[in-house]
C-alpha positions in Angstrom: 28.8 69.6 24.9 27.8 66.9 22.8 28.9 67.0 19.0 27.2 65.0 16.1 29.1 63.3 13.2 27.2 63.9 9.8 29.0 62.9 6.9 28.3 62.9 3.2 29.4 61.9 0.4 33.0 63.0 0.5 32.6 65.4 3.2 32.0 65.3 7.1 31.3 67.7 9.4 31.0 67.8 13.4 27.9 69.5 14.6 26.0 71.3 17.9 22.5 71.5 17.3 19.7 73.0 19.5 16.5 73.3 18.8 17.2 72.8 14.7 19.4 75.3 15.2 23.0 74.7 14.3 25.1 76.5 17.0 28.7 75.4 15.9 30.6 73.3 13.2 33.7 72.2 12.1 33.5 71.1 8.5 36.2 69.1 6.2 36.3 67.6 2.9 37.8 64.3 2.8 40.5 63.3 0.0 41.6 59.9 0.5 43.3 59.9 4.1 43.5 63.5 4.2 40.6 65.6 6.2 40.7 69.0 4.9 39.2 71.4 7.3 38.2 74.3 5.8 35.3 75.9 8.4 34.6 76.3 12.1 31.7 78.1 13.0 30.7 79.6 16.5 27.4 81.1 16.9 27.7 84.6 19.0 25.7 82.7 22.0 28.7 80.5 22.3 31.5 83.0 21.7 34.2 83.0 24.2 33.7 79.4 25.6 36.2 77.3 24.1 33.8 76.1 21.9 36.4 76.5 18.3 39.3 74.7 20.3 36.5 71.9 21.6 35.7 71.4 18.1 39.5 71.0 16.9 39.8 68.8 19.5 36.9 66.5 18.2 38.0 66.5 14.7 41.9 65.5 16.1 40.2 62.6 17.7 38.2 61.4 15.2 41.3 61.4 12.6 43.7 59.9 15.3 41.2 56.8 15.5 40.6 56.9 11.8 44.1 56.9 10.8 43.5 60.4 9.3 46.0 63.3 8.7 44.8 66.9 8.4 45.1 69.5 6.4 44.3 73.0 8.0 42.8 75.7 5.6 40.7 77.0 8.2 42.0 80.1 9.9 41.3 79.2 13.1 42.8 75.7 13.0 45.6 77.1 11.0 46.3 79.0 14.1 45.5 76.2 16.7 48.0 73.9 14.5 50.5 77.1 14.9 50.2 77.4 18.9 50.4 74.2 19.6 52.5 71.0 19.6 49.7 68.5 20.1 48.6 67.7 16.7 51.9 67.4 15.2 51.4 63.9 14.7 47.8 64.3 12.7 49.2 67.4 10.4 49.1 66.7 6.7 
C-alpha cells in the first residue's frame, strides 16, 4: 500500500486514497523538530489489516530520515509507542 505525503503549512499528514476517497491517515502537527501525531484513521474496508501499525511505521520513517522526534497524542500510537521498543529512539 502506497501512502502520500501532503503537507501544509505547519502540518503533514500521510494519506491512502482511492478513488477521491480517503481510506486511511495519520496526521501530525509539526512544532519545530517535534511531529505531534494526534490522528490515525482506518476506514471499516481496511479494518483488521495492519493498516494503523503500517501507517506508524511510515510516519517513524519519515521522522528518522528527517531528524524528527515524535510526540504521540494519538491513542493508537500512544499504544504502539507502549508495546513496543522500536521507536524508542524517535519518542519525544
Amino acid at each position: 500500500m502506497e501512502f502520500t505525503l501532503k503537507q501544509l503549512d505547519g502540518a503533514g499528514a500521510f494519506i491512502y486514497e482511492k478513488d477521491g476517497k480517503v481510506l486511511a491517515e495519520i496526521s501530525w502537527t509539526q512544532l519545530g523538530d517535534i511531529l505531534v501525531v494526534e490522528h490515525t484513521f482506518v476506514d471499516d474496508s481496511l479494518r483488521g489489516q495492519g493498516i494503523a501499525k503500517q501507517l506508524v511505521n511510515r510516519v517513524s520513517d519519515y521522522a528518522r530520515a528527517e531528524g524528527f522526534k515524535i510526540e504521540a497524542v494519538c491513542s493508537y500510537v500512544v499504544a504502539a509507542f507502549n508495546r513496543s521498543t522500536e521507536y524508542d529512539d524517535i519518542k519525544a
